[in-house]
C-alpha positions in Angstrom: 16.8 -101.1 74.9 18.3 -104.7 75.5 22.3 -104.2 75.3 24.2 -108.1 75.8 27.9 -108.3 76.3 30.3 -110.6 76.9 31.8 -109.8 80.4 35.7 -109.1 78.9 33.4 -105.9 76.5 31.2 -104.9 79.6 34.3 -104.5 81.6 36.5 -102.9 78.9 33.4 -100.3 78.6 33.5 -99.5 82.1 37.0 -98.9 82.4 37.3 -96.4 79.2 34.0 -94.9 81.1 35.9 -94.2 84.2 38.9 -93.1 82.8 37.1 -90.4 81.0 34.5 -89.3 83.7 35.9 -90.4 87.0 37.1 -87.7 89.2 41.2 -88.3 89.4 40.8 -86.1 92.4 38.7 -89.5 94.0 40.5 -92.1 95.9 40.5 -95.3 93.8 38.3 -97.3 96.0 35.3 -95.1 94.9 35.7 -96.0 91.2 35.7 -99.8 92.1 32.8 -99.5 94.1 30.7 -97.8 91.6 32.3 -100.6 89.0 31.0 -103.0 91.6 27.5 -102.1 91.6 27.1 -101.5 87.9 28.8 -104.8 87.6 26.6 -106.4 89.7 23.1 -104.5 88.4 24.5 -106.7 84.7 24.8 -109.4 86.3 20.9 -109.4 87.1 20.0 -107.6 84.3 18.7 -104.5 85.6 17.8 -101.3 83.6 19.9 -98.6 84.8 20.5 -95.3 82.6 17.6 -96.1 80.3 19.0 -100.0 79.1 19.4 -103.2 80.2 22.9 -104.4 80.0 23.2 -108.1 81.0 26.3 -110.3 81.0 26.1 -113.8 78.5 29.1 -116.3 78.4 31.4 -115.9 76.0 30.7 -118.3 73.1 33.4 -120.2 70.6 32.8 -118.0 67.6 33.5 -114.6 69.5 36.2 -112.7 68.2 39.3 -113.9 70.5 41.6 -111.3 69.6 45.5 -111.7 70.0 47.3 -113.7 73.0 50.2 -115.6 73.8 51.5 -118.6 71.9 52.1 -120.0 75.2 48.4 -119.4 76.9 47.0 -120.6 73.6 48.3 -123.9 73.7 47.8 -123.7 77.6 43.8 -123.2 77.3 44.0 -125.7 74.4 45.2 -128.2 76.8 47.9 -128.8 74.0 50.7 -128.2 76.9 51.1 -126.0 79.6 53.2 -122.8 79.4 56.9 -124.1 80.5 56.7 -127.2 78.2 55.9 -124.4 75.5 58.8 -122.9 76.5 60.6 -125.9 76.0 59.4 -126.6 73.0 59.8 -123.8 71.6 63.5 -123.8 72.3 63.4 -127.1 70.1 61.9 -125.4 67.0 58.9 -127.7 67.5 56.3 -124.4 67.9 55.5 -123.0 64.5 53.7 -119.8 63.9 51.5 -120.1 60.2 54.7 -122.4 59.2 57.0 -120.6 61.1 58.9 -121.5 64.2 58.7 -118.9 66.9 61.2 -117.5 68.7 59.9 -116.4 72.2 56.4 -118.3 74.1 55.3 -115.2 74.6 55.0 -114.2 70.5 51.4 -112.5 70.0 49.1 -115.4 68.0 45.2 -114.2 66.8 43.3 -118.1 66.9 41.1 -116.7 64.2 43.9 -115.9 62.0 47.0 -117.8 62.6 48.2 -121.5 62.0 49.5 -122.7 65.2 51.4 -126.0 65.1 52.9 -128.0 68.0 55.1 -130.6 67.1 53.7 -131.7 63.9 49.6 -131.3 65.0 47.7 -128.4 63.8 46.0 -126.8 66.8 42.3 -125.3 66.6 41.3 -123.2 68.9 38.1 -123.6 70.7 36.7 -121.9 73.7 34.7 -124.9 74.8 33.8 -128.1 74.3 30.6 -129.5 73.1 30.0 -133.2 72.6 26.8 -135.6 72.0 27.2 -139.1 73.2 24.8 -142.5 72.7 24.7 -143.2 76.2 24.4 -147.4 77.3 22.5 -148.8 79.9 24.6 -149.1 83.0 26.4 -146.0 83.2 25.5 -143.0 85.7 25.5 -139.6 84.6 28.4 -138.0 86.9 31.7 -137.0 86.5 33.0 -139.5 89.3 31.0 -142.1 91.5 32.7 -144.5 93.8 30.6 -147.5 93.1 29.3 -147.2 88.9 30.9 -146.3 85.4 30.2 -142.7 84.7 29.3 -141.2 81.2 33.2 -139.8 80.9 34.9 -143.4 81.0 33.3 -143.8 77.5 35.4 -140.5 76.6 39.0 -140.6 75.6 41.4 -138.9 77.4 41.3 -136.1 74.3 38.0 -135.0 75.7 38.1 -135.6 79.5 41.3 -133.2 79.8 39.0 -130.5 78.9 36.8 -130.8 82.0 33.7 -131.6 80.1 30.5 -133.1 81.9 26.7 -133.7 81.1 24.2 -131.1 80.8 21.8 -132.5 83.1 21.3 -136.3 83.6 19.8 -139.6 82.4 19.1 -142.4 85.6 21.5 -144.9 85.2 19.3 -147.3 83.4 18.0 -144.7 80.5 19.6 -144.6 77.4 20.1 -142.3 74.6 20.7 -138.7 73.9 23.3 -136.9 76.2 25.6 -133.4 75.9 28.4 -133.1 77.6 30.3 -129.6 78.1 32.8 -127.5 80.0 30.1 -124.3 79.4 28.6 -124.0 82.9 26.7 -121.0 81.6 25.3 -122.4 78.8 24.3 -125.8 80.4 22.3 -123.9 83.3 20.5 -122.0 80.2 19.7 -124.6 78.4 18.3 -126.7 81.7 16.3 -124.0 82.5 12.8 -124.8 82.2 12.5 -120.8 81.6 14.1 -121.4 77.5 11.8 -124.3 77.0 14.4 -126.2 75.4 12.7 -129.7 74.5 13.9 -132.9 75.5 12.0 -136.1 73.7 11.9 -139.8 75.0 11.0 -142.9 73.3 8.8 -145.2 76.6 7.8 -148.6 76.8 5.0 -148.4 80.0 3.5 -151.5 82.0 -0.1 -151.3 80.2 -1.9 -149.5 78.2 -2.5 -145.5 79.1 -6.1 -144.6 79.1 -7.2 -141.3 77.2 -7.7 -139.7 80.4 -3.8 -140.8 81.5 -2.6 -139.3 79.0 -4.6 -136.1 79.4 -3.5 -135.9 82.7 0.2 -136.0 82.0 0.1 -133.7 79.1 -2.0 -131.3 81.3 0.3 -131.7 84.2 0.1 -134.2 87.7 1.7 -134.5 91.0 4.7 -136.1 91.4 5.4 -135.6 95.4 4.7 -131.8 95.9 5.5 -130.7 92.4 3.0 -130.6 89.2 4.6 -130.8 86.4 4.5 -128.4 83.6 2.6 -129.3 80.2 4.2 -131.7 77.7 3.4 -134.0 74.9 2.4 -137.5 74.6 2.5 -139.4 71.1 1.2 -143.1 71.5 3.2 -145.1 68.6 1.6 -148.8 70.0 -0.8 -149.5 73.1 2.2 -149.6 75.2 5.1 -147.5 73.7 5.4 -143.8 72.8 7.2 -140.7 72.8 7.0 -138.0 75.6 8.2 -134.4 75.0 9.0 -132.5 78.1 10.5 -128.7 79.1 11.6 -129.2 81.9 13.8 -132.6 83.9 13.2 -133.1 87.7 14.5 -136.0 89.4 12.9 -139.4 87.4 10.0 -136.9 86.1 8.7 -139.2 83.6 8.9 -142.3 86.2 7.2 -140.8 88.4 4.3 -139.0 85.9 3.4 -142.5 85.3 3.2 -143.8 88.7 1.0 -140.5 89.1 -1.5 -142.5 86.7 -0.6 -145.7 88.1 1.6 -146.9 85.4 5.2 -148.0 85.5 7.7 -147.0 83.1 9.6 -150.8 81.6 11.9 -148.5 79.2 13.1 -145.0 78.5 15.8 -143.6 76.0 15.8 -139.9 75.5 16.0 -139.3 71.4 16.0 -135.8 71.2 17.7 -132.8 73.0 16.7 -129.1 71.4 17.4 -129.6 67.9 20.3 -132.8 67.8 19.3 -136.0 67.3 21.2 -139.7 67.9 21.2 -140.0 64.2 24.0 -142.2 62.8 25.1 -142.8 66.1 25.9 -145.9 67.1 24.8 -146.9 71.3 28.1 -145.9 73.3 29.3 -143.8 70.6 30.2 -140.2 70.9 31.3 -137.6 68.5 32.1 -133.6 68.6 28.7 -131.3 67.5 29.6 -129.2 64.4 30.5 -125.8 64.0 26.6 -124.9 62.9 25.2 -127.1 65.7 27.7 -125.1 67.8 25.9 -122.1 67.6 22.6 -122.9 67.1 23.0 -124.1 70.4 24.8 -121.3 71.9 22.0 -118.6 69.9 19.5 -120.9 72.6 21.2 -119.8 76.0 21.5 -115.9 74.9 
């Protein structure tokens, strides 16, 4: 049997499990050793008392439960927990219309109305956002010498620590996610969920059949051969690629393997989301459905 929790219901499990079988008579060391080691078996997903219980992130539509008004608006990035307190001396805090008396007052984010001087506040774990990436701009969340995919991010965005789940070169255009889910964006990089990624390519001249055999079947690009993808020809020059996988300047360097050069590359698709209706430099929030159609891909 497959058993997946989030880490705050593993945990919880554990401890009503060693309050009811523990030996009080132990020293208290001994229980967090054994939690330890059980904790750490999850962690790799090993099968220990006839299951396999393995840790996933936490996603945005997991029941939150209750916590304070004050580390609401905190994680929400909304204000940190003194200027709560300040503002809820004001009367400027307001709990389903009505203002709260203490920071510390009990709120449910799937329930409750929070409001915070005027603005309604939602509640989201994380962040997910699909950008229109230009030409010029490196994927990075800092770089001394280059504009970086956040500067085309308003501060809104940026506060919540978001960055791109993997990387286009600096000179590629198109489809990029940015996210503050480390967890998710390892999963869905993983060349182990073949999670598709689709480029549009202008190449120097025109691929032979046999090219193109060889890059769907796989070539060497310095030491590594590349997994099986997809190649669509849509003119003697131009085409669309479909990879799993996204090493260093892969599809550069698949077509030097066949001694072709790559003129133009903008990546189109990423799992299921497309650029559609998105302008070039434009971002915008995924949806709630996109959300966790995304997050059902890193389970």
């Amino acid at each position: 049997m497959f058993v997946c929790f989030t880490k705050h219901q593993f945990i919880f499990g554990l401890e009503q499990t060693f309050l009811t079988h523990t030996n009080p008579c132990l020293p208290k060391r001994y229980g967090k050793i054994i939690f330890t080691r059980i904790y750490n078996r999850a962690l790799r997903g090993d099968n220990f008392n006839g299951n396999i219980y393995r840790l996933r992130q936490p996603n945005v539509f997991d029941n939150i439960g209750l916590m304070r008004i004050d580390k609401f608006l905190s994680e929400c990035k909304i204000a940190t927990r003194s200027e709560t307190g300040k503002a809820v001396r004001r009367g400027e805090v307001l709990l389903d219309g009505v203002p709260v008396k203490r920071a510390d007052t009990q709120v449910d984010p799937d329930k409750n109305v929070v409001t915070y001087c005027g603005e309604v506040v939602h509640y989201r774990r994380n962040t997910y956002v699909l950008l229109n990436k230009p030409d010029g701009y490196v994927s990075a969340t800092e770089d001394k010498k280059d504009k970086t995919v956040l500067d085309l991010l308003p501060e809104e965005v940026t506060k919540f620590g978001v960055f791109p789940c993997g990387r286009l070169d600096k000179n590629t255009l198109g489809l990029m996610l940015l996210t503050d889910n480390g967890p998710l964006a390892h999963a869905l990089l993983s060349p182990k969920r073949h999670v598709e990624k689709v480029y549009r390519f202008e190449c120097a001249h025109k691929p032979s059949d046999d090219d193109i055999a060889a890059l769907e079947s796989g070539v060497d690009i310095g030491g590594y051969v590349t997994k099986p993808c997809t190649v669509k020809m849509t003119g003697d020059t131009s085409g669309e690629i479909t990879l799993a996988e996204g090493k260093y300047h892969q599809i550069k360097l698949m077509f030097d393997a066949v001694n072709n050069r790559i003129l133009y590359l903008e990546r189109i698709r990423f799992a299921f989301l497309t650029l559609d209706g998105l302008a070039r430099g434009e971002w915008r929030y995924l949806t709630d459905d996109e959300i966790k159609k995304l997050e059902s891909l890193g389970i």
